[in-house]
C-alpha positions in Angstrom: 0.0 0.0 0.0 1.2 3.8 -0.8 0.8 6.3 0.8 -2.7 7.2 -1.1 -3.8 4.2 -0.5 -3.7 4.4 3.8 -4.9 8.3 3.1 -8.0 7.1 1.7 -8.7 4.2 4.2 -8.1 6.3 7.4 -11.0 8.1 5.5 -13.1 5.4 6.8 -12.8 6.6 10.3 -14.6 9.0 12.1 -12.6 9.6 15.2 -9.0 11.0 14.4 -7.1 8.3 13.5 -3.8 7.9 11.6 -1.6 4.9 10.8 1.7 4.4 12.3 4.4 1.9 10.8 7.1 0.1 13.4 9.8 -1.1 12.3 11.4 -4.3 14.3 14.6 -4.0 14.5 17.4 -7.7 13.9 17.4 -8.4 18.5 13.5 -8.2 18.1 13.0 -4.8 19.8 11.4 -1.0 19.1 13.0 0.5 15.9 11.9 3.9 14.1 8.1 4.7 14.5 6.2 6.7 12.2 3.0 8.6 11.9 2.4 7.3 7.9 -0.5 9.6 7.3 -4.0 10.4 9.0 -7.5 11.0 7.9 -8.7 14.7 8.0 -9.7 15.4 11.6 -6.3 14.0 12.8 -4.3 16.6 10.6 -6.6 19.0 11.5 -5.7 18.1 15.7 -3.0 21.0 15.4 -5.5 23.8 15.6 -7.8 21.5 18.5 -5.4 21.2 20.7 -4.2 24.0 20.2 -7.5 25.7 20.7 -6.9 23.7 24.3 -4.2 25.0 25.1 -1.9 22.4 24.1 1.2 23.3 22.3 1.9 20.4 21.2 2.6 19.5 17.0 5.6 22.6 16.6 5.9 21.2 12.8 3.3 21.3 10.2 2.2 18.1 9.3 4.2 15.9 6.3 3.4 12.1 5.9 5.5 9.3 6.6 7.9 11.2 9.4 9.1 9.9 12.9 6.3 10.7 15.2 9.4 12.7 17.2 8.9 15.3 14.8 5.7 16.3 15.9 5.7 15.2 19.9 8.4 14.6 22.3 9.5 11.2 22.5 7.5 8.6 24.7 8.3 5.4 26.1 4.9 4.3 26.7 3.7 5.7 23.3 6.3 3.5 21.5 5.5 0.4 23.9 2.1 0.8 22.8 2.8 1.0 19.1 5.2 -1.9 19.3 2.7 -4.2 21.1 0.0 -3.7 18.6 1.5 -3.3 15.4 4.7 -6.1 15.8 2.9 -8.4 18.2 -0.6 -8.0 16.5 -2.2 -6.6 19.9 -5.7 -5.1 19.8 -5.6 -2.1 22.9 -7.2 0.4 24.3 -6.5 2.6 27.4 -7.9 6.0 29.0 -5.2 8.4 30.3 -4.3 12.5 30.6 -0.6 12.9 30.0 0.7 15.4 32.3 2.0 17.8 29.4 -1.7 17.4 27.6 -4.5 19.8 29.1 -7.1 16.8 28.8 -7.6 13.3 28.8 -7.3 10.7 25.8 -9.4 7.8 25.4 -7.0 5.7 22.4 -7.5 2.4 20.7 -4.8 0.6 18.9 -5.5 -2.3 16.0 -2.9 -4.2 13.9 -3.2 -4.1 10.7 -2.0 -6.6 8.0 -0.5 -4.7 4.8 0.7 -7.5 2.1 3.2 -5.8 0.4 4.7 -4.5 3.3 8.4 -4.8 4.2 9.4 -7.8 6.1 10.7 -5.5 9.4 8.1 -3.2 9.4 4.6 -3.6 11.0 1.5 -1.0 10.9 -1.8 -0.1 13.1 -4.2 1.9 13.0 -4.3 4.7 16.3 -7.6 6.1 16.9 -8.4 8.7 19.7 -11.2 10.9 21.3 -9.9 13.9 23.4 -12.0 15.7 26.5 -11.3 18.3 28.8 -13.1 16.5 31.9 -12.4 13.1 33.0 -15.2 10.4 32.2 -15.7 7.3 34.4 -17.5 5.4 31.9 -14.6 5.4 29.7 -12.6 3.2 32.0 -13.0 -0.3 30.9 -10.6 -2.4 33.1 -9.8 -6.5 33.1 -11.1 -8.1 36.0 -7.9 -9.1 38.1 -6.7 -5.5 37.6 -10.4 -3.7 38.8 -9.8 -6.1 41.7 -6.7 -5.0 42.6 -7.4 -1.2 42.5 -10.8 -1.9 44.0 -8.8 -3.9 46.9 -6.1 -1.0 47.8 -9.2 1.0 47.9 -10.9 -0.3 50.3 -7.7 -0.8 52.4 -7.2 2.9 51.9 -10.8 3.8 52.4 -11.3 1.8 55.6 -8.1 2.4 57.8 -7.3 3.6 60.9 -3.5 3.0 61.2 -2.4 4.4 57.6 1.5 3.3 58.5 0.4 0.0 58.6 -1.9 0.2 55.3 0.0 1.6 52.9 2.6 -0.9 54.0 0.3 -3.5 53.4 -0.4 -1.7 50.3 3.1 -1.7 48.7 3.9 -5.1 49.3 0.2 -6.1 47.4 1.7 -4.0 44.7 5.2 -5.7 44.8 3.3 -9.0 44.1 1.3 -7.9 41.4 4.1 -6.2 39.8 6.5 -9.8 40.4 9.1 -7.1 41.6 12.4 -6.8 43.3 11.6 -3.9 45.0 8.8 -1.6 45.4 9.0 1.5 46.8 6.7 5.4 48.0 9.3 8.2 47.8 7.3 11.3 49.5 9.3 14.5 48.3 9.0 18.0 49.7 9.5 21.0 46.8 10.1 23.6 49.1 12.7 22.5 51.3 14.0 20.2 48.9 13.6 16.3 50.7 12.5 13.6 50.2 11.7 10.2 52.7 10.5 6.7 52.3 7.0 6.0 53.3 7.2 2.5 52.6 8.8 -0.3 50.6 8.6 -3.9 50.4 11.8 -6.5 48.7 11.4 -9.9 47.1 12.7 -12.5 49.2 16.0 -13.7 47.0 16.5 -9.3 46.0 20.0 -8.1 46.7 18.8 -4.4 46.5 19.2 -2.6 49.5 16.7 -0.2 51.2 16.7 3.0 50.3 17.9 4.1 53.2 21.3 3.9 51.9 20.7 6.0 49.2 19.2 9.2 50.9 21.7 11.4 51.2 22.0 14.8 51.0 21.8 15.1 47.1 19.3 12.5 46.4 16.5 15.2 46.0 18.6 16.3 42.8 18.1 12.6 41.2 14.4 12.6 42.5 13.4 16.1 40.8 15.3 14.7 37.6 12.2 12.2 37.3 9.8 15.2 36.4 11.7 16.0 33.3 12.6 12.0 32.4 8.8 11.1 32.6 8.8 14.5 30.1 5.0 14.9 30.6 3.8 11.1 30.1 2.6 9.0 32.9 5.4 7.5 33.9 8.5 6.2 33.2 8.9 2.4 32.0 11.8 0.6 31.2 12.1 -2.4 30.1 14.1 -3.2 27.5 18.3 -2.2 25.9 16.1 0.4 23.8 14.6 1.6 26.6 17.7 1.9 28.7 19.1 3.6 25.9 16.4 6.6 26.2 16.7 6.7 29.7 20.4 7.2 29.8 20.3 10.1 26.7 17.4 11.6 29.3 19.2 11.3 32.7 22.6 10.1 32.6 23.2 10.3 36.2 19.9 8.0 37.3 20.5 5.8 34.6 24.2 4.6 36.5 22.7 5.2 39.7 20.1 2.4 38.9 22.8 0.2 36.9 25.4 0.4 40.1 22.3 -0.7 42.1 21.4 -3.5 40.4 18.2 -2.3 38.8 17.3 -4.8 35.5 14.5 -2.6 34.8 12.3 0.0 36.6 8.7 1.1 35.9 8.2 4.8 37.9 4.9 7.1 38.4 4.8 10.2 40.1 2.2 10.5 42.7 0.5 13.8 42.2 -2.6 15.5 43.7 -4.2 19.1 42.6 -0.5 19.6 40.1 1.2 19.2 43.1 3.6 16.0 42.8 3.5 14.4 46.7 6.2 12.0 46.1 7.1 8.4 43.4 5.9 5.0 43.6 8.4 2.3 41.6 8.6 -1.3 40.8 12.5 -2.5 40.0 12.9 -6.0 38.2 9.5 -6.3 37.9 8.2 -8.9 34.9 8.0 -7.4 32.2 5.8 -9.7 30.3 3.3 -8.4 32.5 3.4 -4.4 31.8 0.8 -3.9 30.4 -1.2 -5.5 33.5 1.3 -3.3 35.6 0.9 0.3 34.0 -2.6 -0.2 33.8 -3.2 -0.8 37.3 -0.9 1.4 38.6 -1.9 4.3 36.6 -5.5 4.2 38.3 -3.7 3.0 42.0 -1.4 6.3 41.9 -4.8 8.5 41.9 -6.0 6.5 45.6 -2.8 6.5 46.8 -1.7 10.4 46.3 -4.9 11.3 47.1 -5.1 9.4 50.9 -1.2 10.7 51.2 -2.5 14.3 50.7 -5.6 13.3 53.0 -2.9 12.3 55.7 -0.5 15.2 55.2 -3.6 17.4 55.4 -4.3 15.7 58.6 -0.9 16.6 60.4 -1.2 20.2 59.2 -4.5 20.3 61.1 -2.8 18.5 64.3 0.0 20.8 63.6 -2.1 23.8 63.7 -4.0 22.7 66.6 -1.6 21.7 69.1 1.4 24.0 68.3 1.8 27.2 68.8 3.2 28.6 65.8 5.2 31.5 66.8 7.4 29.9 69.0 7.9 26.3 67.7 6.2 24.4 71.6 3.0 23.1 72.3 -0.2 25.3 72.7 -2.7 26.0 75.5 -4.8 23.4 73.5 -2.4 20.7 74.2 -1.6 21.8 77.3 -5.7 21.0 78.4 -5.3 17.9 77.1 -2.5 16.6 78.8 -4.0 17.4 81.7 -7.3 16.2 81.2 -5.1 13.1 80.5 -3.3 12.6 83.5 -5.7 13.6 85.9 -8.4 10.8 84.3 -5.8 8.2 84.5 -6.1 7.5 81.0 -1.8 7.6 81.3 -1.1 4.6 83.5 2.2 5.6 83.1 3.0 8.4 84.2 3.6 8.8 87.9 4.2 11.9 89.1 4.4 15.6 87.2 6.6 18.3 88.2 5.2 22.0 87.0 7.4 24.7 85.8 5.6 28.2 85.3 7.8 30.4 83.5 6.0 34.4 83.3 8.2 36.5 80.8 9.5 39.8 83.0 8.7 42.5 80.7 7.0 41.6 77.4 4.2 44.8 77.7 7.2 47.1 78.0 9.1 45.5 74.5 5.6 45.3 72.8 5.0 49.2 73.7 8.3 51.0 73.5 10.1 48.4 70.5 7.6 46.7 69.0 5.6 43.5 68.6 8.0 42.5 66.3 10.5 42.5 69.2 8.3 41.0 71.5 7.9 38.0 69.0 11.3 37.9 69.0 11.8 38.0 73.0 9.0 35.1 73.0 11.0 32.7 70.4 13.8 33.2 72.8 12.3 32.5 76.0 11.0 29.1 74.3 14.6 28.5 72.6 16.1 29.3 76.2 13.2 26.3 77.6 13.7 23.7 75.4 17.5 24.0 76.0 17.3 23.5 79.7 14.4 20.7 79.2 15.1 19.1 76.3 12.8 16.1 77.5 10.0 17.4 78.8 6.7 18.6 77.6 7.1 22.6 76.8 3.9 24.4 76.1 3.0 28.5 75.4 0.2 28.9 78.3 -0.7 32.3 77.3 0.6 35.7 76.3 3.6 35.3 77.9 3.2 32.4 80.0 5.2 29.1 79.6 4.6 25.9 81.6 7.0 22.9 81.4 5.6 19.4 82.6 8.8 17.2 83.3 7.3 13.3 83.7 8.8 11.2 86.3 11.7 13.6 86.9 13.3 13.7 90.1 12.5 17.2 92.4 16.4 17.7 92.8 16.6 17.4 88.9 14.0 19.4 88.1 15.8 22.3 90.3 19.2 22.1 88.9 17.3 22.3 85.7 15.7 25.5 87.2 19.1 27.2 88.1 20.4 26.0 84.6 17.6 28.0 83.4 18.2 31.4 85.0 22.4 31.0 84.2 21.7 30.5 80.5 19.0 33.4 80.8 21.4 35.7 82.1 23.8 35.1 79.1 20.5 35.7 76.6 19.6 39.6 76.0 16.4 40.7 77.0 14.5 37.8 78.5 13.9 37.4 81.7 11.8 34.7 83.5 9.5 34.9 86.6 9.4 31.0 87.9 7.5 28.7 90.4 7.5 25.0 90.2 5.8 22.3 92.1 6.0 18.3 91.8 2.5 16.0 92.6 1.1 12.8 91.7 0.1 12.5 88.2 -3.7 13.0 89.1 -2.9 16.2 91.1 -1.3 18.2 87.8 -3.9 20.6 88.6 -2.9 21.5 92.2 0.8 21.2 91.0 -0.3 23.8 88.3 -1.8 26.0 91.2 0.8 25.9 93.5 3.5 26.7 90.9 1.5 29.3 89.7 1.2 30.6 93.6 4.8 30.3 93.7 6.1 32.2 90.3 3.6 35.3 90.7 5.3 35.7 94.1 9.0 35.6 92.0 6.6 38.2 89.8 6.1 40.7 92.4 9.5 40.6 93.7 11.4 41.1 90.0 8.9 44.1 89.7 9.4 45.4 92.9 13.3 45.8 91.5 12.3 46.9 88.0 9.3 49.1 88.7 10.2 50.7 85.5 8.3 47.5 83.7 6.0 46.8 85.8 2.7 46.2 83.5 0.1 48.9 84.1 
């Protein structure tokens, strides 16, 4: 067939559709694909996506040219064309490339051309675009809606999410038939990144991450944004494959090679166009990618999602127990921890010693300096507490009022702390601390809290009685 002649049968089509030719190459792997020709509404796709704000074709369409002229090159594009076009596979899948604006639905048919060169192979590739993601275009295989439908649940239903996605990764390690599998959470802003969990094969020799996480691993972890180069994900399989990947990132590619990695299939897990962190398989079988990109690509969306859920969830707890100017624990927790000691619901703890700790002074900063200065005199008088009780419970009471509950800490301790506290106060400008303490049963924290109280505004009334000058009005 000529040119002309697949021109006028893509005719037949009323989706955009266009014929690409493969060309196996001698070792039975991915040589050059082409986009041979298309009917009208695929050569007319420039102006639609462009219209959706896709630039994506920067060449005017010619027949019969590397699809790389028009789009930047894609693993999982070329897997696809391989698999149906040299291996005679009939497919279809659903996705929304990250560096496409909206989602594809795409089927792939081989095609059987008579006069066709021995090496090279041609299907037809048919596609529908939309700017909104549709449900009922998702057709999955059975074993792989069960095993999205099963992490799920597991996701849905928990109460210890350490343990689940745990759980989680190792069901994804067997599915895969993989070395390792791993979740790489990554922070942006300050530029780190930690494992949430991975699971090993029993006979792997790959180590845990743990002894790759250095300093500069962020680098090699951002360098996967660019690799995936707005597709999916990242799958290697094959020499042609590793070939890509090592034009594309160099310094992964070795990094995986010295670490014994036979091949790798990455996703990034990302929620809102925020990327939370990676999720990989390492010598996983490859005879079963298509299974494993398939049910991955759908996992990915539960999975960053109930990560963002539980991040979300520590901000909250963040916001509600800390006090946020000075780093310790707020009146909030402060309630709490009593409420918890004095109902015995901490079996324990025995006995609570009370520090209160009045800033001398703050309304005289505030007024004459500033409340910037007074911040600063507060983030102080907390840096000066958590030095001197490094293991206790710290919390911002008020204004400027501290308390420190030291657990089970011996009465002489807790006083040499005390003196520890006013000889490192008198090396740090401008704070000063008015202090009473008092050590109880656990289920007396309250009078303990009295008393000290008693006992500091007494130290109060004789440091103003010296310094009448900032004495609050």
């Amino acid at each position: 067939m000529d040119i002309l002649d697949f021109q006028n049968f893509t005719q037949l089509f009323r989706p955009m559709t266009c014929i690409m030719s493969v060309r196996k190459l001698p070792d039975g792997t991915c040589g050059e694909i082409r986009i041979v020709t298309g009917n009208k509404e695929y050569i007319e796709m420039t102006m639609k996506y462009t219209q959706l704000g896709a630039n994506i074709f920067t060449e005017d369409f010619l027949p019969d040219q590397p699809y790389t002229r028009y789009i930047q090159q894609d693993l999982n594009f070329e897997d696809f064309c391989f698999r149906s076009a040299v291996l005679g596979k009939t497919l279809n899948t659903y996705v929304k490339p990250e560096r496409m604006p909206f989602w594809i639905h795409l089927t792939m048919v081989p095609l059987t051309v008579p006069d066709a060169e021995p090496d090279l192979f041609y299907c037809t590739y048919s596609q529908e675009i939309s700017t909104e993601a549709d449900p009922n275009m998702i057709a999955l295989q059975p074993d792989i809606a069960s095993a999205v439908i099963s992490t799920c649940m597991k996701l849905g239903c928990t109460e210890d999410f350490e343990k689940t996605i745990q759980e989680v990764i190792c069901d994804i390690r067997d599915l895969c038939d993989a070395s390792h599998c791993c979740i790489l959470l990554t922070d942006f802003s300050e530029r780190t990144c930690e494992v949430l969990c991975e699971a090993f094969s029993k006979t792997t020799d790959l180590l845990p991450m743990k002894h790759y996480l250095d300093e500069d691993f962020f680098e090699i972890a951002e360098s996967w944004i660019d690799t995936i180069g707005g597709s999916t994900c990242i799958i290697v399989k094959d020499e042609h494959d590793w070939e890509v990947l090592r034009e594309r990132n160099p310094r992964w590619s070795e990094s995986l090679a010295s670490a014994g990695a036979k091949n790798i299939v990455l996703f990034p897990l990302r929620n809102d166009n925020e990327v939370l962190g990676f999720i990989w398989a390492i010598n996983y079988n490859v005879e079963n990618v298509i299974k494993i990109k398939e049910t991955l690509e759908l996992t990915t969306y539960f999975v960053a999602a109930q990560i963002a859920n539980q991040q979300m969830i520590k901000r909250l707890r963040v916001l509600s127990t800390i006090d946020l100017l000075t780093g310790v624990m707020n009146r909030n927790s402060m309630n709490n921890r009593v409420e918890e000691l004095v109902s015995g619901k901490d079996e324990t703890t025995q006995n609570v010693g009370v520090v209160f700790a009045d800033l001398n002074g703050l309304k005289a900063v505030n007024d004459c300096e500033g409340h910037f200065a007074g911040d600063l005199m507060l983030k102080n008088a907390a840096l000066v507490l958590m030095r001197c009780f490094p293991d206790c419970e710290i919390y911002r009471a008020g204004g400027d009022e501290f308390s420190v509950f030291a657990v089970d800490l011996p009465e002489t301790e807790l006083h040499r702390r005390i003196v520890l506290m006013h000889e490192t106060l008198s090396s740090t400008e401008g704070v000063s601390f008015a202090v009473g303490c008092c050590t109880r049963p656990a289920k007396e924290v309250r009078m303990a809290m009295r008393l000290a109280d008693e006992r500091m505004y007494e130290d109060k009334l004789m440091y103003y009685k010296l310094h009448p000058e900032l004495r609050r009005n």
